[in-house]
C-alpha positions as semicolon CSV with decimal commas, in nm:
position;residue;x (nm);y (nm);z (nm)
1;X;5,707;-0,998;4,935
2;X;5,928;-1,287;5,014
3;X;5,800;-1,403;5,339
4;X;5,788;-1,767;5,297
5;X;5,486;-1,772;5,517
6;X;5,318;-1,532;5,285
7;X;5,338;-1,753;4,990
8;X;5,223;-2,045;5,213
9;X;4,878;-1,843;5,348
10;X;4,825;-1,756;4,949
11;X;4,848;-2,159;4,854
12;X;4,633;-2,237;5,224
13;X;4,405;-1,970;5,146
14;X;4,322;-2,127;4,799
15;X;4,323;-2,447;4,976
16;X;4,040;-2,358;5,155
17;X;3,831;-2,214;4,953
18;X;3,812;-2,475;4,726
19;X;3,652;-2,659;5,020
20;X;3,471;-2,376;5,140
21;X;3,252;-2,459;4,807
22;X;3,271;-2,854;4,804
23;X;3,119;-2,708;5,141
24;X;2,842;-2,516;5,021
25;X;2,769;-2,694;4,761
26;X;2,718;-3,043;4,921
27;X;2,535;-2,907;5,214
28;X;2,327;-2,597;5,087
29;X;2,360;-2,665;4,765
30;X;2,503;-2,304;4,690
31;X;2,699;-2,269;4,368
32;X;2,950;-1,958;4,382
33;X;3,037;-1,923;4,044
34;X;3,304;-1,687;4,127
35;X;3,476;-1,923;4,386
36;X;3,478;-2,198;4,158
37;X;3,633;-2,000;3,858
38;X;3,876;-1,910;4,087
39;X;3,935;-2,307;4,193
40;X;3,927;-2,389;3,815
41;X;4,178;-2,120;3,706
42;X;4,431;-2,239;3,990
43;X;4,448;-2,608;3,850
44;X;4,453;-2,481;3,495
45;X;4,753;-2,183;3,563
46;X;5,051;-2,435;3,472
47;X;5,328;-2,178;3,424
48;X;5,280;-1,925;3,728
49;X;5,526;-1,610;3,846
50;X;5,425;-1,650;4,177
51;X;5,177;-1,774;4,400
52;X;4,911;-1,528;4,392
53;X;4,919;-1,521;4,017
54;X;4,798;-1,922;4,030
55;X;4,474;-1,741;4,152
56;X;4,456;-1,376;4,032
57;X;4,403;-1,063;4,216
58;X;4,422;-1,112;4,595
59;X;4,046;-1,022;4,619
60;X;3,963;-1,355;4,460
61;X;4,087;-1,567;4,752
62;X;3,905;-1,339;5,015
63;X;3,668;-1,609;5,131
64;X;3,986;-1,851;5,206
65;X;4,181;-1,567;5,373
66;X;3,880;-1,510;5,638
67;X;3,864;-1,866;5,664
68;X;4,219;-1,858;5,777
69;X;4,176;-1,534;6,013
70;X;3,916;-1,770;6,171
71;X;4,100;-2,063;6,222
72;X;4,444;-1,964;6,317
73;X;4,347;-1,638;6,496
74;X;4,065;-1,725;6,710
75;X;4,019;-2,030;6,978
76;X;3,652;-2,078;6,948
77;X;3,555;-2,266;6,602
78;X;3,214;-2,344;6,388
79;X;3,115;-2,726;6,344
80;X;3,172;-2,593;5,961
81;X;3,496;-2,499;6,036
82;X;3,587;-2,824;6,189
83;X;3,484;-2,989;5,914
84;X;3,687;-2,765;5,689
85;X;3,981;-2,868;5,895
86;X;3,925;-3,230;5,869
87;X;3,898;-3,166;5,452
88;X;4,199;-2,994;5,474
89;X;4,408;-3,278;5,673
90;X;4,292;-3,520;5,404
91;X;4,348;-3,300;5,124
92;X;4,707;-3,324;5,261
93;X;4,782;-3,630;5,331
94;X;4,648;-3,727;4,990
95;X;4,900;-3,471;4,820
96;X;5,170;-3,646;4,987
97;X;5,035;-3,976;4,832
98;X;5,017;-3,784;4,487
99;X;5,361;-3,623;4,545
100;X;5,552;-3,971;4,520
101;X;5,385;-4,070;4,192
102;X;5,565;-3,935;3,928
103;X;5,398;-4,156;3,684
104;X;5,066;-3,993;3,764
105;X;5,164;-3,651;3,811
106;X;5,326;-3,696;3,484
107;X;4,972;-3,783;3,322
108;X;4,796;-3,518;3,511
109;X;5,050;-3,207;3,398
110;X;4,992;-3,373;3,028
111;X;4,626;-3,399;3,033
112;X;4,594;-3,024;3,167
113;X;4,799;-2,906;2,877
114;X;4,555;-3,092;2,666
115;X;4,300;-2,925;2,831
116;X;4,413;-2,567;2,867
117;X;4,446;-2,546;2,470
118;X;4,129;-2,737;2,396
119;X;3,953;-2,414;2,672
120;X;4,173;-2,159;2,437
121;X;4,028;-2,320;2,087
122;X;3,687;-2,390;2,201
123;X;3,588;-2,151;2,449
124;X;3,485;-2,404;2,744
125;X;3,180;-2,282;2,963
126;X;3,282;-2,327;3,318
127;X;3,003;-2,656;3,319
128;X;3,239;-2,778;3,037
129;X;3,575;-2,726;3,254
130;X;3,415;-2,863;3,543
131;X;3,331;-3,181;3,364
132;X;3,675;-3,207;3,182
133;X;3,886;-3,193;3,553
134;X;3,602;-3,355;3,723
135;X;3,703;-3,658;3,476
136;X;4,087;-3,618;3,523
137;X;4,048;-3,627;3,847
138;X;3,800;-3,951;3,861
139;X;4,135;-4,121;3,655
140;X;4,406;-4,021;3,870
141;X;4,379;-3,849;4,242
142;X;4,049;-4,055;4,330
143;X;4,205;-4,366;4,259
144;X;4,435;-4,313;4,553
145;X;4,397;-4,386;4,893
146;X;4,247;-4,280;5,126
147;X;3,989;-4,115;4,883
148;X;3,834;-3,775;5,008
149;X;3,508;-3,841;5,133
150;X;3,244;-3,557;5,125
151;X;2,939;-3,530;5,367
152;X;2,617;-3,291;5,236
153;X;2,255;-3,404;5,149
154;X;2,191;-3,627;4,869
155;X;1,976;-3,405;4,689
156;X;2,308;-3,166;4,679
157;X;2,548;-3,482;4,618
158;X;2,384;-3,645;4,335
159;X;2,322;-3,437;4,030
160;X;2,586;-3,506;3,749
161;X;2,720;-3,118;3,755
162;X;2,705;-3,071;4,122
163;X;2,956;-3,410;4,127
164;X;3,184;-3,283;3,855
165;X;3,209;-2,940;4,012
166;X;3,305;-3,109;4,342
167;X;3,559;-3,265;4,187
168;X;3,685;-2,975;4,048
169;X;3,711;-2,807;4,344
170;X;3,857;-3,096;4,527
171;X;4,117;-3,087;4,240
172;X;4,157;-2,711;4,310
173;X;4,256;-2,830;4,672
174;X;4,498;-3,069;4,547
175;X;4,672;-2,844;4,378
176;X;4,661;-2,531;4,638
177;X;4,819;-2,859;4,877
178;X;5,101;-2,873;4,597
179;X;5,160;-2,522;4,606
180;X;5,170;-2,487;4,952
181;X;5,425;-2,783;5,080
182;X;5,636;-2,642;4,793
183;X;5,650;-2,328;4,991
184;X;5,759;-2,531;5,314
185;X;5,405;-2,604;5,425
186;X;5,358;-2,836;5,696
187;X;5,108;-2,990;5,909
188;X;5,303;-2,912;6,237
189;X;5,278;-2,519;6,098
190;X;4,865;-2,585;6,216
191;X;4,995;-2,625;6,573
192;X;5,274;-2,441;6,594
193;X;5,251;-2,118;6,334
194;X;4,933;-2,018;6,409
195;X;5,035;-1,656;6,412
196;X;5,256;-1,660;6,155
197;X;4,957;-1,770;5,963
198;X;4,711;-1,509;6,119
199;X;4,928;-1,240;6,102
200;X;4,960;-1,298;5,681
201;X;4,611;-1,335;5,630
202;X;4,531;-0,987;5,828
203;X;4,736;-0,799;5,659
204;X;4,665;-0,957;5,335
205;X;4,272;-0,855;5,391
206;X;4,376;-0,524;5,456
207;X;4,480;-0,464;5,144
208;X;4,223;-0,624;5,010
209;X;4,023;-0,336;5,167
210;X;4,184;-0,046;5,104
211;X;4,158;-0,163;4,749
Protein backbone atom coordinates (compact mmCIF):
# COMPACT_ATOMS: atom_id res chain seq x y z
CA UNK A 1 0.00 0.00 0.00
CA UNK A 2 1.01 3.53 -0.59
CA UNK A 3 -1.58 5.46 1.19
CA UNK A 4 0.37 8.00 2.96
CA UNK A 5 -2.14 7.83 5.74
CA UNK A 6 -1.49 4.16 6.04
CA UNK A 7 2.11 4.52 6.78
CA UNK A 8 1.21 7.36 9.23
CA UNK A 9 -1.55 5.00 11.40
CA UNK A 10 1.47 2.19 11.33
CA UNK A 11 4.11 4.93 12.96
CA UNK A 12 0.79 6.41 15.34
CA UNK A 13 -0.15 3.02 16.10
CA UNK A 14 3.41 2.21 17.45
CA UNK A 15 3.27 5.53 18.99
CA UNK A 16 0.75 4.51 21.13
CA UNK A 17 1.47 1.56 22.26
CA UNK A 18 4.57 2.40 23.56
CA UNK A 19 2.49 4.55 25.93
CA UNK A 20 -0.17 2.19 26.25
CA UNK A 21 2.69 0.30 28.46
CA UNK A 22 4.49 3.41 30.13
CA UNK A 23 0.59 3.26 30.91
CA UNK A 24 0.25 0.05 32.44
CA UNK A 25 3.17 -0.14 33.82
CA UNK A 26 3.19 3.10 35.94
CA UNK A 27 -0.33 2.69 37.03
CA UNK A 28 -0.99 -1.18 37.39
CA UNK A 29 2.19 -2.06 37.31
CA UNK A 30 1.54 -4.60 34.35
CA UNK A 31 4.60 -5.60 32.34
CA UNK A 32 3.61 -6.87 28.69
CA UNK A 33 6.58 -8.40 27.64
CA UNK A 34 5.35 -8.69 24.21
CA UNK A 35 4.45 -4.91 23.87
CA UNK A 36 7.66 -3.88 25.05
CA UNK A 37 9.73 -6.20 22.66
CA UNK A 38 7.81 -4.76 20.16
CA UNK A 39 8.74 -0.95 21.52
CA UNK A 40 12.40 -2.17 21.85
CA UNK A 41 12.67 -3.72 18.34
CA UNK A 42 11.20 -0.37 16.74
CA UNK A 43 14.10 1.87 18.26
CA UNK A 44 16.65 -0.80 17.51
CA UNK A 45 15.34 -1.50 13.50
CA UNK A 46 17.83 1.26 12.00
CA UNK A 47 17.67 0.21 8.34
CA UNK A 48 13.80 -0.47 7.69
CA UNK A 49 11.87 -1.29 4.09
CA UNK A 50 8.95 0.19 5.27
CA UNK A 51 7.05 1.17 8.12
CA UNK A 52 5.51 -1.88 9.33
CA UNK A 53 8.78 -3.71 9.10
CA UNK A 54 10.19 -1.07 12.04
CA UNK A 55 7.68 -3.23 14.10
CA UNK A 56 7.09 -6.69 12.54
CA UNK A 57 4.00 -8.45 11.62
CA UNK A 58 0.93 -6.16 11.80
CA UNK A 59 -0.42 -8.32 14.72
CA UNK A 60 2.27 -6.87 16.94
CA UNK A 61 0.89 -3.31 16.92
CA UNK A 62 -2.78 -4.56 17.57
CA UNK A 63 -3.07 -2.92 20.95
CA UNK A 64 -2.03 0.63 19.28
CA UNK A 65 -4.36 0.07 16.30
CA UNK A 66 -7.53 -0.35 18.78
CA UNK A 67 -6.22 2.44 20.58
CA UNK A 68 -6.54 4.42 17.43
CA UNK A 69 -10.12 2.88 16.40
CA UNK A 70 -10.98 4.36 19.84
CA UNK A 71 -9.78 7.64 19.59
CA UNK A 72 -10.36 8.77 16.11
CA UNK A 73 -13.55 6.72 15.52
CA UNK A 74 -15.61 7.24 18.49
CA UNK A 75 -16.70 10.68 20.39
CA UNK A 76 -16.96 9.36 23.86
CA UNK A 77 -13.29 8.73 25.48
CA UNK A 78 -11.74 6.87 28.79
CA UNK A 79 -9.87 9.18 31.42
CA UNK A 80 -6.99 6.55 30.17
CA UNK A 81 -7.42 7.56 26.90
CA UNK A 82 -7.15 11.17 27.64
CA UNK A 83 -4.22 10.68 29.23
CA UNK A 84 -2.83 8.73 26.32
CA UNK A 85 -3.60 11.75 24.27
CA UNK A 86 -1.89 14.18 26.43
CA UNK A 87 1.43 11.56 26.24
CA UNK A 88 1.07 11.61 22.78
CA UNK A 89 0.99 15.63 22.31
CA UNK A 90 4.18 15.71 24.38
CA UNK A 91 5.77 12.90 22.77
CA UNK A 92 5.39 15.26 19.74
CA UNK A 93 6.28 18.26 20.52
CA UNK A 94 9.42 16.80 22.05
CA UNK A 95 10.29 15.07 18.57
CA UNK A 96 10.13 18.36 17.05
CA UNK A 97 12.67 19.58 19.72
CA UNK A 98 14.81 16.38 18.88
CA UNK A 99 14.28 16.86 15.11
CA UNK A 100 16.40 20.22 15.02
CA UNK A 101 19.38 18.70 16.85
CA UNK A 102 21.46 17.14 14.54
CA UNK A 103 24.24 16.97 16.97
CA UNK A 104 22.16 14.71 19.18
CA UNK A 105 20.44 12.72 16.74
CA UNK A 106 23.83 12.16 15.41
CA UNK A 107 24.93 10.57 18.89
CA UNK A 108 21.75 8.70 19.28
CA UNK A 109 21.88 6.83 15.56
CA UNK A 110 25.73 6.08 16.72
CA UNK A 111 25.08 4.77 20.09
CA UNK A 112 22.19 2.39 18.67
CA UNK A 113 24.63 0.96 16.21
CA UNK A 114 26.80 0.34 19.17
CA UNK A 115 24.11 -1.22 20.70
CA UNK A 116 22.45 -3.33 18.06
CA UNK A 117 25.90 -5.26 17.54
CA UNK A 118 26.76 -5.48 21.21
CA UNK A 119 22.57 -7.37 21.36
CA UNK A 120 23.95 -9.54 18.15
CA UNK A 121 27.43 -10.60 20.07
CA UNK A 122 26.07 -10.94 23.45
CA UNK A 123 22.65 -12.00 23.30
CA UNK A 124 20.97 -9.08 25.48
CA UNK A 125 17.91 -10.24 27.69
CA UNK A 126 15.21 -7.76 27.11
CA UNK A 127 16.09 -6.39 31.10
CA UNK A 128 19.57 -5.82 29.48
CA UNK A 129 18.10 -3.76 26.35
CA UNK A 130 15.85 -1.99 28.49
CA UNK A 131 18.65 -0.76 30.64
CA UNK A 132 21.04 0.01 27.67
CA UNK A 133 18.15 2.58 25.84
CA UNK A 134 16.81 3.44 29.17
CA UNK A 135 20.50 5.01 29.60
CA UNK A 136 20.68 6.54 26.03
CA UNK A 137 17.80 8.01 26.52
CA UNK A 138 18.62 9.53 30.23
CA UNK A 139 21.84 11.26 27.98
CA UNK A 140 20.05 12.66 25.18
CA UNK A 141 15.98 13.01 24.75
CA UNK A 142 15.46 13.63 28.65
CA UNK A 143 17.76 16.34 28.69
CA UNK A 144 15.41 18.31 26.51
CA UNK A 145 12.68 20.35 27.30
CA UNK A 146 9.87 20.03 28.20
CA UNK A 147 10.76 16.50 29.64
CA UNK A 148 7.87 13.84 29.49
CA UNK A 149 6.42 13.58 32.72
CA UNK A 150 4.71 10.25 33.74
CA UNK A 151 1.87 9.92 36.39
CA UNK A 152 1.33 6.10 38.09
CA UNK A 153 1.87 5.03 41.80
CA UNK A 154 5.18 5.13 43.30
CA UNK A 155 5.35 1.65 44.11
CA UNK A 156 5.04 1.16 40.06
CA UNK A 157 7.45 4.30 39.39
CA UNK A 158 10.31 3.51 41.50
CA UNK A 159 11.95 0.18 40.98
CA UNK A 160 15.23 0.47 38.87
CA UNK A 161 13.75 -1.93 35.89
CA UNK A 162 10.29 -0.59 35.93
CA UNK A 163 12.23 3.10 35.28
CA UNK A 164 14.51 1.77 32.58
CA UNK A 165 11.67 0.00 30.82
CA UNK A 166 9.72 3.29 30.87
CA UNK A 167 12.27 4.81 29.28
CA UNK A 168 12.45 2.44 26.78
CA UNK A 169 9.18 2.68 25.87
CA UNK A 170 9.13 6.40 25.97
CA UNK A 171 12.12 6.04 23.54
CA UNK A 172 9.94 3.65 21.47
CA UNK A 173 7.48 6.73 21.26
CA UNK A 174 10.11 8.98 20.19
CA UNK A 175 10.94 7.17 17.54
CA UNK A 176 7.27 5.97 16.27
CA UNK A 177 6.94 10.30 16.47
CA UNK A 178 10.00 10.26 13.95
CA UNK A 179 8.50 7.84 11.80
CA UNK A 180 5.34 9.28 11.66
CA UNK A 181 6.02 13.25 10.82
CA UNK A 182 8.33 11.66 8.20
CA UNK A 183 5.25 10.25 6.69
CA UNK A 184 3.52 13.84 6.77
CA UNK A 185 2.17 13.44 10.28
CA UNK A 186 0.73 16.33 11.86
CA UNK A 187 -0.96 17.49 14.86
CA UNK A 188 -3.78 19.29 12.88
CA UNK A 189 -4.34 15.50 11.23
CA UNK A 190 -5.91 14.84 15.23
CA UNK A 191 -8.60 17.41 14.38
CA UNK A 192 -9.04 17.27 11.07
CA UNK A 193 -8.24 13.43 9.69
CA UNK A 194 -9.95 11.69 12.06
CA UNK A 195 -11.38 9.35 9.48
CA UNK A 196 -8.67 9.07 7.47
CA UNK A 197 -7.09 7.74 10.55
CA UNK A 198 -10.10 5.45 11.57
CA UNK A 199 -10.71 4.21 8.40
CA UNK A 200 -6.70 2.76 8.25
CA UNK A 201 -6.78 1.33 11.49
CA UNK A 202 -10.21 -0.73 10.66
CA UNK A 203 -9.14 -2.13 7.92
CA UNK A 204 -5.75 -2.77 9.17
CA UNK A 205 -7.47 -4.94 12.19
CA UNK A 206 -9.29 -6.73 9.76
CA UNK A 207 -6.62 -8.26 8.46
CA UNK A 208 -5.25 -8.75 11.43
CA UNK A 209 -8.29 -11.05 11.92
CA UNK A 210 -8.68 -12.91 9.13
CA UNK A 211 -5.12 -13.83 9.79
Amino acid sequence: MSDAYYERTIALAGLFQALKYVQMLANEGTNDSSLLKTAQRSVLTLDAINTQSVFGEFSSLQQGLYIIERLFCQTRHSTGDLELTRYCMQVIQLERKLSKNPDMLRLIAERLDNLSSQIDAYEFSATQISSSLSGLYEDTISTLTPRIMVFGKEENLQPPNNASSIRAALFAAIRAAVLWHQKGGRRLQFVFSRKHYCSHAKNILKRIDAL
